[in-house]
C-alpha positions in Angstrom: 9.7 48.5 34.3 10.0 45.6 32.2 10.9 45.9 28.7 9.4 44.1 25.7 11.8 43.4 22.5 9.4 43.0 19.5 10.5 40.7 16.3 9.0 42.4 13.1 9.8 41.4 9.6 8.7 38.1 7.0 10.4 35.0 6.3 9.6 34.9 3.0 11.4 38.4 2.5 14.9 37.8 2.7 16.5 40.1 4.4 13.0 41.6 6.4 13.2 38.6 8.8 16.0 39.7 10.3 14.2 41.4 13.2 12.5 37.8 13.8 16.1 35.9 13.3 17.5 38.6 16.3 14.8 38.5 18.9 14.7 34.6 18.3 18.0 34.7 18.9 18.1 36.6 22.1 15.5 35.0 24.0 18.4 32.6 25.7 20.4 35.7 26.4 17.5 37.7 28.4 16.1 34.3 29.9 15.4 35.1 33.9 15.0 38.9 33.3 12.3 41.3 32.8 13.0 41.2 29.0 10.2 39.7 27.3 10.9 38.4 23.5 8.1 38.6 21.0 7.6 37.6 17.1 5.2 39.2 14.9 5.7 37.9 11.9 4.0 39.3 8.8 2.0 41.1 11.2 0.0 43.7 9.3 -0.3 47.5 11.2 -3.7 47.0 12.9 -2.5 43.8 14.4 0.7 45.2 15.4 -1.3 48.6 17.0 -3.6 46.3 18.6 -0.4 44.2 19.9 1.2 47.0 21.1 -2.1 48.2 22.8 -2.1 45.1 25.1 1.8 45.7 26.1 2.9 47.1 29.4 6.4 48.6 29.7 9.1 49.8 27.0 8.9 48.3 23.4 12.3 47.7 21.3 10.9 47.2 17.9 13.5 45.3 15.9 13.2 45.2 12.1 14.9 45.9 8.9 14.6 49.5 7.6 16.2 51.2 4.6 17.9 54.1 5.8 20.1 54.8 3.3 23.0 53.1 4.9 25.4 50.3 4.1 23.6 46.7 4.0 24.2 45.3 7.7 24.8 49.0 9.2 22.4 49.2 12.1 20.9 52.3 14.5 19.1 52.4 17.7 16.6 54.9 17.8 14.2 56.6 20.4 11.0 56.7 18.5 9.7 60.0 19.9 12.9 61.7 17.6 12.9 60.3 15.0 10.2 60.8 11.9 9.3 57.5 10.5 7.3 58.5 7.2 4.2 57.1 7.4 2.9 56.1 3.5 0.2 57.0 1.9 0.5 55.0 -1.4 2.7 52.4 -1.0 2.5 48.8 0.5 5.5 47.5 2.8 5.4 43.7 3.5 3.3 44.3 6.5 1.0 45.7 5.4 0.7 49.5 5.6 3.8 49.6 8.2 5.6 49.7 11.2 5.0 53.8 11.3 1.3 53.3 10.8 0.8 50.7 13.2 2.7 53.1 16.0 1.1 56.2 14.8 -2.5 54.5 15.2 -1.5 52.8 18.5 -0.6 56.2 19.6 -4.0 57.5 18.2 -5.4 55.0 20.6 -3.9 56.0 24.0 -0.6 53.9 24.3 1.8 55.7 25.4 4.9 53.6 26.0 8.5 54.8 25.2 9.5 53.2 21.8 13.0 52.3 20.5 14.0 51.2 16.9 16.5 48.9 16.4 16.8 48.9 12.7 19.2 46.9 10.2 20.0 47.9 6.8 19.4 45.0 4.3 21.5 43.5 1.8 17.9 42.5 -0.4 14.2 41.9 -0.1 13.7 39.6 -2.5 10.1 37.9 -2.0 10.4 34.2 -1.5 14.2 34.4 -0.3 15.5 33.6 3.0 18.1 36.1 5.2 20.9 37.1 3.2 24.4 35.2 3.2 26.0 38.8 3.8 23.5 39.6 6.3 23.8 36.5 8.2 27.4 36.1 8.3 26.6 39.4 10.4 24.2 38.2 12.9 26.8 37.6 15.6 27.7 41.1 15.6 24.2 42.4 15.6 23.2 39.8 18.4 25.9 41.3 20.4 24.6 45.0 19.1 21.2 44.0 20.2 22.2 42.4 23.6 24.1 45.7 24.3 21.2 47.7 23.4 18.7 45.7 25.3 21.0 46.1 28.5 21.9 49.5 28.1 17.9 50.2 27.4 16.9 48.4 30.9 19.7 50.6 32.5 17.9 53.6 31.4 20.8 54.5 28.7 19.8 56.7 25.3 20.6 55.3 22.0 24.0 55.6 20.4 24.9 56.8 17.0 25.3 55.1 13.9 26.7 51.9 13.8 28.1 49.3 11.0 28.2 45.8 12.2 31.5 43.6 11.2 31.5 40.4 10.2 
């Protein structure tokens, strides 16, 4: 089954393009496998439901998320056990949300296992680029998100916690 590694976040966000900056940075890594490498930047949640809608196979979502860790600390996650909080009131930079866009995709009949790669941010400042912190980091989490892709097309279940060095 193949296995599509989604790209969320903004470039205008600072650290929320990270998830864009990874899967950019993968595509030569995966290049001749079943991995395919997508972007959806700034993509609001009834695009990304409707996106996810038209996939066939696994979904890696990779994005920033604050999860009360340290700033570049990453976890893989298996969607179906894990609780995002979908919002009622507040406005993430994509809208209404990564949780609301899966929840309504669900809703809708897809049914794909989901993963989470998610990276804790150093800062979110609107109309900032990544982090110097956080990008001094990126080889670790390319090889972090590599190892995850692999282990995910080998049929392996996420890890715990990590930190990323760098």
């Amino acid at each position: 089954m193949a296995l599509n590694v989604v790209g969320l976040g903004s470039e205008l966000s600072g650290d929320d393009a990270v998830g864009l900056v990874l899967v950019e940075r993968l595509r030569g890594r995966v290049a001749g496998t079943p991995v395919s490498c997508l972007l959806w930047s700034d993509a609001d949640a009834l695009t990304a439901a409707h996106d996810l809608l038209a996939l066939e196979g696994a979904v890696l979502l990779v994005d920033c998320a604050d999860m009360g860790l340290e700033p570049g600390s990453y976890r893989l996650l298996v969607q179906s056990q894990v609780r995002l909080q979908v919002k009622h009131s507040a406005v993430s930079v994509h809208g209404i949300g990564v949780a609301e866009a899966l929840e309504l995709a669900r809703r809708l009949g897809f049914a794909q296992p989901v993963h989470l790669f998610a990276v804790q941010p150093f800062q979110l400042e609107p109309g900032t680029p990544l982090s110097n912190e956080l990008q001094a980091r990126l080889p670790a989490l390319d090889d972090a998100l590599a190892a995850a892709v692999e282990g995910l097309e080998g049929g392996a279940l996420p890890g715990e916690p990590k930190r990323s060095s760098g």
